[in-house]
N, C-alpha and C positions, 0 to 999 in steps of 0.2 A: 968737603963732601965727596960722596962717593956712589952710583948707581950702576949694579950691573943692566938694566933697564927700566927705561923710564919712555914711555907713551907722548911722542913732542907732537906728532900731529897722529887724525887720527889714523889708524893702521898702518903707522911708521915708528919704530920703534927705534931709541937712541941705545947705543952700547956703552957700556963702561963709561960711561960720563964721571968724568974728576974734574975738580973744581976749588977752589978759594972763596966766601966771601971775606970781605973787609968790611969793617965798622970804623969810620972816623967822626971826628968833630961834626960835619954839617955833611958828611957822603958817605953812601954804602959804594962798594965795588964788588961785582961778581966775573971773577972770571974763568973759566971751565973749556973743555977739551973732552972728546970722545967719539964716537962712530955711527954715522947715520945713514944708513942706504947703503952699507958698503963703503961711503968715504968716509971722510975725516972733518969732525965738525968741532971748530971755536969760536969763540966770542969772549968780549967782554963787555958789560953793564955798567955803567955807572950813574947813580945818583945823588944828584950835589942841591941842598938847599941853596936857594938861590934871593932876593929880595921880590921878585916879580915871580914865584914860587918854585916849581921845582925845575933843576937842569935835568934832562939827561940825554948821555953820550953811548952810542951803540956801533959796537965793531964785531962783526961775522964774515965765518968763510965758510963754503963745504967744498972739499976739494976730491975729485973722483967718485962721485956719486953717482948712482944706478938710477938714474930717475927715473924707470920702469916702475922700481922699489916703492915711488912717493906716490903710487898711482893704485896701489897694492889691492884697493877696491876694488879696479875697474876689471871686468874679466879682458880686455885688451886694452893694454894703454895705450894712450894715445901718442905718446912720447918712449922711443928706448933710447939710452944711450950712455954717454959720461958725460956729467953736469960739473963745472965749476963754477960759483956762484962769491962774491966778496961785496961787502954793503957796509956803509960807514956813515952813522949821521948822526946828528943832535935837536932838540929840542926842548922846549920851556914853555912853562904852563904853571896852571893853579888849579886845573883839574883836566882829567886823561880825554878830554875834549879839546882842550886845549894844546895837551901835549901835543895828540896826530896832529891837530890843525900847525901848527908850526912845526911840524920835521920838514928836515931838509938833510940834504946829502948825494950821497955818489957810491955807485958802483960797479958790476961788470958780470955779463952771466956769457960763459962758456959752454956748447954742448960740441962734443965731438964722435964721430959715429955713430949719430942716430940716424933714427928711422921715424918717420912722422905719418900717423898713420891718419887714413881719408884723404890722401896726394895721391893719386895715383897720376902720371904725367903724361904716360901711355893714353889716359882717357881721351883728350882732345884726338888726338890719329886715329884710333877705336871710332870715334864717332863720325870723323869724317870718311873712314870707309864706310860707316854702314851707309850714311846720305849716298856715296857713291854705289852704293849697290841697290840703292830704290828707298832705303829710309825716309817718309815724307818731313820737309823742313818746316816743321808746326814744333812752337815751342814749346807744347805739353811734351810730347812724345821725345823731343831733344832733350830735355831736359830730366824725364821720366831715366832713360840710355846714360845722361851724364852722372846722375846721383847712383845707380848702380855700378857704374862701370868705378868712377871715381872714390868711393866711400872701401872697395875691396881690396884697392894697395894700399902701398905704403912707398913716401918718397927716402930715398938716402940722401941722407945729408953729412959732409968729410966733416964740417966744420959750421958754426952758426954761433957769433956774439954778436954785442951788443953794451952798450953803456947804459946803465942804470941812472935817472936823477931822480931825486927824491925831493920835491918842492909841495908845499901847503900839505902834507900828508900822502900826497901820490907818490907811488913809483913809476914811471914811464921808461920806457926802452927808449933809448935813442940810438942814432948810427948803426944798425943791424947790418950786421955781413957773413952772408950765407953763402956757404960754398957746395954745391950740389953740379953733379957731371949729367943729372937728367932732370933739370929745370931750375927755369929761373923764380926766383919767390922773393916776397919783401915783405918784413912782417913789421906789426907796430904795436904798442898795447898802454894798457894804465890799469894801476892795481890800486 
């Protein structure tokens, strides 16, 4: 198969998507290759009748990807940068309730020179001049100073991965290692 574009998410457009499926005995295989956000996106699919009903196995990467690009609604994203992203898992089931409930697996998400916007790191200094200049310490008011001052940067960040697990249907980050020259940050999440 063959798409000069094809709609993968919405207002993210894949380029020149090529591809193979396979039909065998008890498995279909799909695997395909092409351009998403600026990088480079493959996978392959596979589904295998199974006794306890269906397998399947799932292998993706997107390598240099504009993640600005995946954001493509937002009038500023919250996220710029280059994204590498690699996810590998499988699962089994007798119905797609089942399948998510049993994925498991592993992967790896890479950004490198981004910018992460609503950090602004300067905020905290900002704030403690103003208390030193007579700002009253009432956490309306501290806080009123923190959400504007804070929400108008953006932090840099050289480098930011992370290990992917994928258990009972979650992806969770694990291990995050962020490298930023104007603050320290630790992120955590589940999808």
């Amino acid at each position: 198969f063959g798409f000069g574009r094809v709609e993968l998410l919405p207002n993210v457009n894949g380029r020149d998507l090529r591809g193979t499926v396979r039909f065998g005995g008890d498995n279909i295989a799909l695997d395909g290759a092409g351009d998403m956000a600026g990088g480079k996106l493959a996978g392959i699919v596979t589904f295998r009748n199974a006794q306890d009903g269906l397998d399947a196995h799932v292998k993706m990467s997107l390598a240099g990807a504009d993640i600005g690009a995946l954001f493509s609604g937002a009038a500023r994203p919250p996220v710029t940068g280059l994204l590498n992203l690699s996810l590998e898992g499988e699962a089994t089931g007798l119905s797609a309730v089942a399948l998510v409930g049993s994925a498991k697996g592993s992967g790896k998400i890479e950004l490198t020179d981004a910018q992460l916007a609503g950090l602004d790191p300067r905020t905290f200094d900002a704030v403690t001049r103003a208390v030193d200049q007579g700002l009253a310490i009432e956490q309306g008011r501290i806080a009123d100073v923190v959400r504007k001052l804070i929400g108008s940067g953006r932090l840099s960040v050289r480098r930011a991965e992370a290990a992917l697990t994928v258990s009972a249907g979650q992806i969770r980050l694990s291990k995050p290692a962020i490298d930023s020259k104007d603050a320290a940050l630790s992120v955590a999440g589940a999808f």
